[in-house]
C-alpha positions in Angstrom: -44.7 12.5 -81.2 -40.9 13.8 -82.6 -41.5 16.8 -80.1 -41.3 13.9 -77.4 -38.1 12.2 -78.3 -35.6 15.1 -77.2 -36.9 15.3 -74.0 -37.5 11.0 -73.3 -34.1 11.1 -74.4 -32.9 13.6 -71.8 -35.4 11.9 -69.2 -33.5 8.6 -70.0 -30.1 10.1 -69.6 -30.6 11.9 -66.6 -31.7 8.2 -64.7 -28.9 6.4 -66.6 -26.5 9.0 -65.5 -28.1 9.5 -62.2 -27.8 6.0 -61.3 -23.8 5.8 -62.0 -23.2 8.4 -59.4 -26.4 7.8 -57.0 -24.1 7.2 -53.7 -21.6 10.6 -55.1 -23.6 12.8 -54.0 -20.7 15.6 -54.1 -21.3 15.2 -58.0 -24.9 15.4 -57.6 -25.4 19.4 -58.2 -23.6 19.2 -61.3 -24.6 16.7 -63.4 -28.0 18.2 -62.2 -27.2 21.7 -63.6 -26.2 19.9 -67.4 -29.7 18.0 -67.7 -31.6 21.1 -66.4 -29.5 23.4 -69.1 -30.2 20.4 -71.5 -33.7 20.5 -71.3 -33.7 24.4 -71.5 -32.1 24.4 -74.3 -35.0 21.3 -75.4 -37.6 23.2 -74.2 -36.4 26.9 -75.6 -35.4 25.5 -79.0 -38.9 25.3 -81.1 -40.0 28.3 -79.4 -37.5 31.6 -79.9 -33.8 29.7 -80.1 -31.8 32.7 -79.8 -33.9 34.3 -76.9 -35.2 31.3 -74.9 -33.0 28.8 -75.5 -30.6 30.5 -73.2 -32.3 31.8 -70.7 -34.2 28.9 -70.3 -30.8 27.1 -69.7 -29.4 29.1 -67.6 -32.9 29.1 -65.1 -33.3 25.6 -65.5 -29.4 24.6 -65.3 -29.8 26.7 -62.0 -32.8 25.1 -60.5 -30.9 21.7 -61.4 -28.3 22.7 -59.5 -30.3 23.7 -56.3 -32.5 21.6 -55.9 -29.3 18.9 -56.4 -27.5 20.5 -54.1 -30.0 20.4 -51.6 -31.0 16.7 -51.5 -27.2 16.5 -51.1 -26.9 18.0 -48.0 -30.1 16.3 -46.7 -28.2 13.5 -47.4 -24.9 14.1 -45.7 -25.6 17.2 -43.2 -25.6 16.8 -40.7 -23.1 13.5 -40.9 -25.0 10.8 -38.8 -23.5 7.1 -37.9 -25.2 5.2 -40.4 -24.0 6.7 -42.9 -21.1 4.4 -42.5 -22.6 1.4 -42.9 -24.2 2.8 -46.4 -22.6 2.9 -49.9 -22.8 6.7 -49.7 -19.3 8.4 -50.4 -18.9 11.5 -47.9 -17.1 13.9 -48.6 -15.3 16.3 -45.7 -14.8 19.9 -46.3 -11.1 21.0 -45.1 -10.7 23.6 -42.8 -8.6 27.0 -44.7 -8.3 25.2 -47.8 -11.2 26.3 -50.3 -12.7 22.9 -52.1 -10.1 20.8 -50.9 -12.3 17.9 -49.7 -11.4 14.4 -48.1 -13.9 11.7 -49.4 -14.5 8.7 -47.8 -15.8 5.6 -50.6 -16.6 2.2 -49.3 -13.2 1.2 -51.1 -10.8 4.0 -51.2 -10.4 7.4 -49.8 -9.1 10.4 -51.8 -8.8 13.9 -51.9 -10.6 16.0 -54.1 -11.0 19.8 -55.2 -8.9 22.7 -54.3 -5.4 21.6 -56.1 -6.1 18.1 -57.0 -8.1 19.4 -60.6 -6.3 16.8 -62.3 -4.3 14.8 -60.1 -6.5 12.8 -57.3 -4.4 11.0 -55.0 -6.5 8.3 -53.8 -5.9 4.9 -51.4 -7.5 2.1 -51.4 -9.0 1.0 -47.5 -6.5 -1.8 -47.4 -3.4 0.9 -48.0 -4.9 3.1 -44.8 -3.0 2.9 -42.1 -3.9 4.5 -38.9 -6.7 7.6 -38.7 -6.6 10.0 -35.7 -7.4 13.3 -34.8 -4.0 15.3 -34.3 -3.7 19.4 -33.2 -2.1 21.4 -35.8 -0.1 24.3 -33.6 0.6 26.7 -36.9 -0.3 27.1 -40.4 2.3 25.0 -42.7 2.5 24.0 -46.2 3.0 19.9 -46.3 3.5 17.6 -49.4 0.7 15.3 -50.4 2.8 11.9 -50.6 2.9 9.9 -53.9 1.4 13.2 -55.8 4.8 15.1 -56.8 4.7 18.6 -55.8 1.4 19.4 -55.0 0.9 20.9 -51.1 -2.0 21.0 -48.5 -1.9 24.0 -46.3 -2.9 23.0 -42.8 -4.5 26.2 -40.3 -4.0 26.1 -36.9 -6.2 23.7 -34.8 -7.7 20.0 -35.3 -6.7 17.4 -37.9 -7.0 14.5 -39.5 -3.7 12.5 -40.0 -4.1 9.4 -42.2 -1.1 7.2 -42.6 -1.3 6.3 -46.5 2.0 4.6 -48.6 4.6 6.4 -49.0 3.8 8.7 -46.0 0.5 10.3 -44.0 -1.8 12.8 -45.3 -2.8 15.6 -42.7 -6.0 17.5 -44.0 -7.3 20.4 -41.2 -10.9 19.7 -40.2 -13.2 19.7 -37.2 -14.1 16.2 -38.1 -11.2 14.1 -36.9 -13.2 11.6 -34.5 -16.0 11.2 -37.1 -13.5 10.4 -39.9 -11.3 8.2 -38.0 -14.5 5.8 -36.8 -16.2 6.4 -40.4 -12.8 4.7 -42.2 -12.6 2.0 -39.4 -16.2 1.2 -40.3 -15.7 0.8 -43.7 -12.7 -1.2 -43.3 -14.3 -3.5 -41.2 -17.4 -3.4 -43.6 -14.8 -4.6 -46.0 -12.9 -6.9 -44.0 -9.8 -4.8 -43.8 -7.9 -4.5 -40.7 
């Protein structure tokens, strides 16, 4: 019976912690990797600790993360209409800058990865101003408003420009259309206009 409490204990973990971030799926893959390293280390420990314990974590942490990472993008790709009208945040990958993402919430947008580690700038629906589809004509290096010096770099070709207090965010993606009608959605969903 003791050799069943370490892993009901992950097992009960894993749902609580699961159910906090069920509609992020962008932090699916790695809260997925820690339980599946957890329970290698669970499952390793009474046999060999210094041999299996981390292999076994690093397999199992790796599994987690793949088979995470693929019920994410069965959830978002490819990005469908109703998606909208769901509590799922989704997140848009920006075009030339690695991990920068702009994520959509039912309350807020923000943007996440690449440079924004520490700092997320994030706006609530009501804040949002206007969201179109604008053509970028060559690479530049713009501030993110209301975040201090931090900088996007936008690539030539389409954007997304998102009026936000103090100013308008421009994030290069191939999504403008989709993003623009997703917030409008939302905000309706929300009963901001």
């Amino acid at each position: 019976m003791p050799l069943l409490a370490v892993p009901v204990l992950i097992a009960v973990v894993g749902v609580g912690w699961f159910r906090a971030i069920r509609f992020r799926p962008r932090r699916w893959p790695l809260r997925a990797a820690v339980l599946g390293a957890a329970a290698g280390i669970a499952a390793g420990a009474p046999v060999l600790p210094w041999v299996v314990c981390p292999v076994a974590a690093v397999v199992l942490g790796a599994a987690g993360w793949w088979v995470a990472d693929k019920a994410r993008a069965v959830v978002l790709e490819p990005y469908t209409p109703e998606l909208a009208d769901s509590p799922v945040e989704v997140p848009w990958q920006a075009r030339g800058a690695r991990g920068l993402e702009l994520v959509v919430g039912t309350d807020r947008i923000s943007l996440a990865g690449g440079r924004f580690k520490t700092v997320r700038p994030a706006v609530a629906l009501s804040g949002v101003g206007s969201v179109e589809q604008v053509m970028v004509a060559r690479r530049a290096t713009l501030p993110v408003p209301g975040v201090g010096e931090v900088r996007v770099t936008v690539t030539p070709g389409p954007a997304v420009r998102i009026t936000v207090p103090p100013g308008e965010w421009i994030v290069p993606t191939d999504h403008g259309r989709e993003i623009a009608r997703l917030v409008a959605r939302r905000k309706a969903l929300a009963g901001v206009d």
